[in-house]
C-alpha positions in Angstrom: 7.3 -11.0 29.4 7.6 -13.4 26.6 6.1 -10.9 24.3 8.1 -8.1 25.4 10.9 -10.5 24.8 9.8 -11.3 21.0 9.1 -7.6 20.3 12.9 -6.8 21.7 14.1 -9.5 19.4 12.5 -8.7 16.3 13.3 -4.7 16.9 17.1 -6.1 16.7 16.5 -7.6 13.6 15.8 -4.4 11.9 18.6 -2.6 10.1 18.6 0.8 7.8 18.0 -0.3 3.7 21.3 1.2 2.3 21.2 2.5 -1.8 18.1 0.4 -1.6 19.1 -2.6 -2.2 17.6 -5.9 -0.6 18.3 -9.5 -0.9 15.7 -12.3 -0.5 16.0 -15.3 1.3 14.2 -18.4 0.1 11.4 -20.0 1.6 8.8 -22.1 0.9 6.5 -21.9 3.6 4.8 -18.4 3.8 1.0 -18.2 4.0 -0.5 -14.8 3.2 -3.1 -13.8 5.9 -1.3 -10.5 6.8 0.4 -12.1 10.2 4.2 -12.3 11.2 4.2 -15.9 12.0 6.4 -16.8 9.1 9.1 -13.9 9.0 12.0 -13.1 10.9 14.3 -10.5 9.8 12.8 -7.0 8.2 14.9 -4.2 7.3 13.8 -0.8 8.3 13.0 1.7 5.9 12.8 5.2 7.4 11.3 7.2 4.3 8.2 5.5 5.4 8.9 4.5 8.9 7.9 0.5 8.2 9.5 -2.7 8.4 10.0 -4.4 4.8 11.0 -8.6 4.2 11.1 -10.1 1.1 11.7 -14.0 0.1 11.1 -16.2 -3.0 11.1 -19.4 -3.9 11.7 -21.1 -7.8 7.6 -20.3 -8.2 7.1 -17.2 -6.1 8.1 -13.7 -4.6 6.9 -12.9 -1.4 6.5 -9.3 0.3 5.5 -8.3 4.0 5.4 -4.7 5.1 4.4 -3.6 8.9 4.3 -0.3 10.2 2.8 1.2 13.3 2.7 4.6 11.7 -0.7 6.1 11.4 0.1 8.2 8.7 1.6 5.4 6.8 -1.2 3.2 7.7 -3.9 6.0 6.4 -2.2 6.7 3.1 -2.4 3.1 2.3 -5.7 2.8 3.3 -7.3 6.0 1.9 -5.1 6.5 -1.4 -4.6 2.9 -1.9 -1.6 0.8 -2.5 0.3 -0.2 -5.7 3.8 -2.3 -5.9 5.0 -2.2 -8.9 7.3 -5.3 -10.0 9.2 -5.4 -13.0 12.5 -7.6 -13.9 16.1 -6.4 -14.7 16.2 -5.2 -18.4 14.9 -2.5 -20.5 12.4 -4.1 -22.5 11.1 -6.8 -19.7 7.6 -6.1 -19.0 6.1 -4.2 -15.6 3.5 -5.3 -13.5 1.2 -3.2 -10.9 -0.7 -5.0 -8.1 -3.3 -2.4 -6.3 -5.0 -3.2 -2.9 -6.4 -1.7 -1.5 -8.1 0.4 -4.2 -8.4 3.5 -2.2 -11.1 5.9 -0.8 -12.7 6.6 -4.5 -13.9 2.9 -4.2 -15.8 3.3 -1.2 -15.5 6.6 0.1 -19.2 6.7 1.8 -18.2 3.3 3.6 -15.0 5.2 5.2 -17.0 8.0 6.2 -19.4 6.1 7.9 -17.7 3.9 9.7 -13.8 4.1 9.4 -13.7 7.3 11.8 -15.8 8.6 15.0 -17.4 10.7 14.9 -18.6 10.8 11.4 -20.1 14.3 11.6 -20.4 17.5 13.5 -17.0 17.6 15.7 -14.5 20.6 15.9 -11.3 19.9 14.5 -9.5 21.3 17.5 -11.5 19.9 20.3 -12.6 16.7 18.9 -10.5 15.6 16.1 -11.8 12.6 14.9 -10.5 8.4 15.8 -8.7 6.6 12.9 -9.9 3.2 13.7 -7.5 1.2 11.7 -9.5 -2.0 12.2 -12.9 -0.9 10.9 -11.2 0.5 7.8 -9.5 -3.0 7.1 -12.8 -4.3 7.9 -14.8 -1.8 5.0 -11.7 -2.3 2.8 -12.2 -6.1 2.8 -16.3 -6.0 2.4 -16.3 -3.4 -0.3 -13.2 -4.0 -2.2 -13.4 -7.4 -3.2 -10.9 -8.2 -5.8 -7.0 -7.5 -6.7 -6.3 -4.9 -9.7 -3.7 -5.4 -12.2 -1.7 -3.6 -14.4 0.2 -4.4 -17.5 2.1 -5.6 -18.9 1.1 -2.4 -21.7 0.6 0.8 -19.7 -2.9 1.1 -20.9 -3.7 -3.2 -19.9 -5.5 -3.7 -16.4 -7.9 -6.5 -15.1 -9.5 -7.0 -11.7 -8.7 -10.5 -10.4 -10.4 -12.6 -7.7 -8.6 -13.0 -4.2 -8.0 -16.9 -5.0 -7.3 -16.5 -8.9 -5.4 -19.1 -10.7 -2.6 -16.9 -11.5 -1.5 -17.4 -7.4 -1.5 -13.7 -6.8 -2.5 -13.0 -3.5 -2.4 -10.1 -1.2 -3.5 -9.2 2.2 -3.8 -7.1 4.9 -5.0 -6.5 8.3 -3.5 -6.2 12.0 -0.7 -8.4 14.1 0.2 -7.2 17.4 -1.2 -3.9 17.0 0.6 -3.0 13.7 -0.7 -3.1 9.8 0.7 -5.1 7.8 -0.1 -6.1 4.5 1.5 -9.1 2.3 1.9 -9.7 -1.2 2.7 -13.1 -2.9 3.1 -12.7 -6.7 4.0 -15.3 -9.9 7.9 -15.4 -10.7 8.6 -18.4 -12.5 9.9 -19.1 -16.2 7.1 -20.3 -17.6 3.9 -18.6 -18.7 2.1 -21.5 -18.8 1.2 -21.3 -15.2 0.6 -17.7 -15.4 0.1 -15.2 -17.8 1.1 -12.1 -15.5 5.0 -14.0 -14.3 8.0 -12.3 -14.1 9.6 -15.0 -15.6 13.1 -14.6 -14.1 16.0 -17.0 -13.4 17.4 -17.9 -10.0 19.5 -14.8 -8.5 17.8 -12.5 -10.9 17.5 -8.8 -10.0 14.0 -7.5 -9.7 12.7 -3.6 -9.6 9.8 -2.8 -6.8 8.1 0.2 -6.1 6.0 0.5 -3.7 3.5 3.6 -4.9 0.3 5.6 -3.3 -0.5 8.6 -4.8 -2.6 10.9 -3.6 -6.5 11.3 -3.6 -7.8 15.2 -3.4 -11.2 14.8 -2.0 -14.7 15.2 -3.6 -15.4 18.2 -1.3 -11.9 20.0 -2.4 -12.5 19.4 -6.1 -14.3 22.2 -8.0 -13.4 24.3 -5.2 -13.2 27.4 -7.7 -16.9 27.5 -7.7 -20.4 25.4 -8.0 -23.9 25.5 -7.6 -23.9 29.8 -9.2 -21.4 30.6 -6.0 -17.6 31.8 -6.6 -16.6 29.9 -2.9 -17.2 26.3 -3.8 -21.0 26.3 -4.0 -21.4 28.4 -0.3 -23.0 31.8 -0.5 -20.7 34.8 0.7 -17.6 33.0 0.5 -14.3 33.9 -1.5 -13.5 30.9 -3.0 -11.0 28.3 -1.6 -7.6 26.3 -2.4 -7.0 25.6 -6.1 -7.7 22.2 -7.7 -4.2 21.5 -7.9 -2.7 22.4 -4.4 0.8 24.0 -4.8 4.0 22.2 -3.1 4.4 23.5 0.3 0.7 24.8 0.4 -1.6 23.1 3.0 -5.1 22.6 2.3 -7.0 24.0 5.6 -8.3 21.4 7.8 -6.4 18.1 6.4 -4.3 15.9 7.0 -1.7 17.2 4.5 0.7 13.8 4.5 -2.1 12.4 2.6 -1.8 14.5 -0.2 1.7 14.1 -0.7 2.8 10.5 -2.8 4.1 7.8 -1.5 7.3 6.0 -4.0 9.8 4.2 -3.0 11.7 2.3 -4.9 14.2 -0.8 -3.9 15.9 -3.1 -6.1 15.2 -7.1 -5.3 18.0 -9.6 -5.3 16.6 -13.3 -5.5 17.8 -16.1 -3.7 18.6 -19.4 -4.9 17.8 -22.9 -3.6 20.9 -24.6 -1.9 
């Protein structure tokens, strides 16, 4: 009952994002280990069906994002996951945190073990088990650092999980939804970290929260292969294009996962009282 009761409670605390536009709260007391513990109020954002918090601090923005959609949950997991954070202005420099990576990092890992059965069912009879857990479980053995981007287009370095920059990100399961959190460098002074925002107090800051779509080994070079017009199989007629069309399935998928994931939502720091 006093679950139920918490769940009720928190499901009041969510309310529709409107134009996109979210205001922090400041706090200094989050710890990123991908549990709920220290939020309170989300807003819900229904172009991805998820719950979305965000507080800062004078040092550091915080994120958390929960969802108990599958489809959600798989993008993230398979395509991989980038948030995007650059401050107000035209010439203030952009910032990309990925994790997790996404299938093209460890695809034989997700084949293996992230679904059951691996091999040999019928799409209709026996459509195969997402197990979100053993994919957080492959994602965190085989990806083992945070990429980032910027703050040119063409700049990007692959970080440690306890760098010195204090980025951190993390994700995994909390009362049987995914949730992944993101803590990342804000304050004015680049001496603590070359990749900060370096905003003022009640600044405005620009996130996107972006995974774009993966087309699988087996559907590339699907014109032809190994001296055979149909994707390297005798007797066949060739398949779906490279580049799938909008609006054209790709026999046999999960389609959702070949469509990109942006969103965008503008930030509005909170100061200390």
């Amino acid at each position: 009952m006093k679950r139920l009761s918490l769940i009720l409670f928190t499901s009041l605390l969510l309310f529709s994002c409107k134009n996109n536009k979210v205001s922090s709260t400041f706090r200094n007391d989050i710890t990123i280990d991908a549990k709920l513990d220290d939020w309170e109020k989300f807003i819900y954002i229904k172009d991805i069906n998820s719950g979305f918090a965000v507080a800062n601090n004078d040092s550091f923005l915080y994120i958390v994002l929960k969802t108990n959609d599958q489809k959600i949950v798989r993008k993230i997991l398979m395509n991989g996951l980038t948030v995007w954070l650059k401050r107000k202005g035209l010439k203030s420099a952009k910032y990309g945190i990925k994790y997790p990576l996404g299938m093209a990092q460890s695809r034989k890992g997700y084949d293996q073990e992230g679904f059951t059965p691996p091999h040999g069912f019928n799409r209709k009879r026996n459509k195969p088990k997402f197990d979100i857990n053993k994919m957080i479980k492959i994602t965190k053995k085989q990806q083992t650092g945070i990429e980032i981007c910027g703050p040119e287009k063409d700049d990007f370095i692959i970080l440690g999980f306890d760098n010195k920059d204090g980025i951190r990100v993390s994700i995994g399961t909390y009362e049987d939804q995914f949730v992944y959190e993101l803590r990342y460098p804000i304050y004015n002074n680049t001496d603590y970290s070359s990749y900060s925002l370096n905003i003022k107090p009640r600044g405005v800051i620009n996130l996107t929260l972006e995974s774009r779509a993966q087309l699988p080994e087996f559907h590339k070079g699907i014109r032809g292969g190994f001296n055979h017009p149909g994707a390297g199989f005798p007797n066949r007629r060739g398949g779906v294009p490279i580049s799938t069309p909008p609006g054209r399935k790709i026999p046999g998928a999960d389609n959702s996962m070949y469509r990109d994931l942006n969103l965008k939502l503008k930030i509005k720091l909170a100061e200390s009282e």
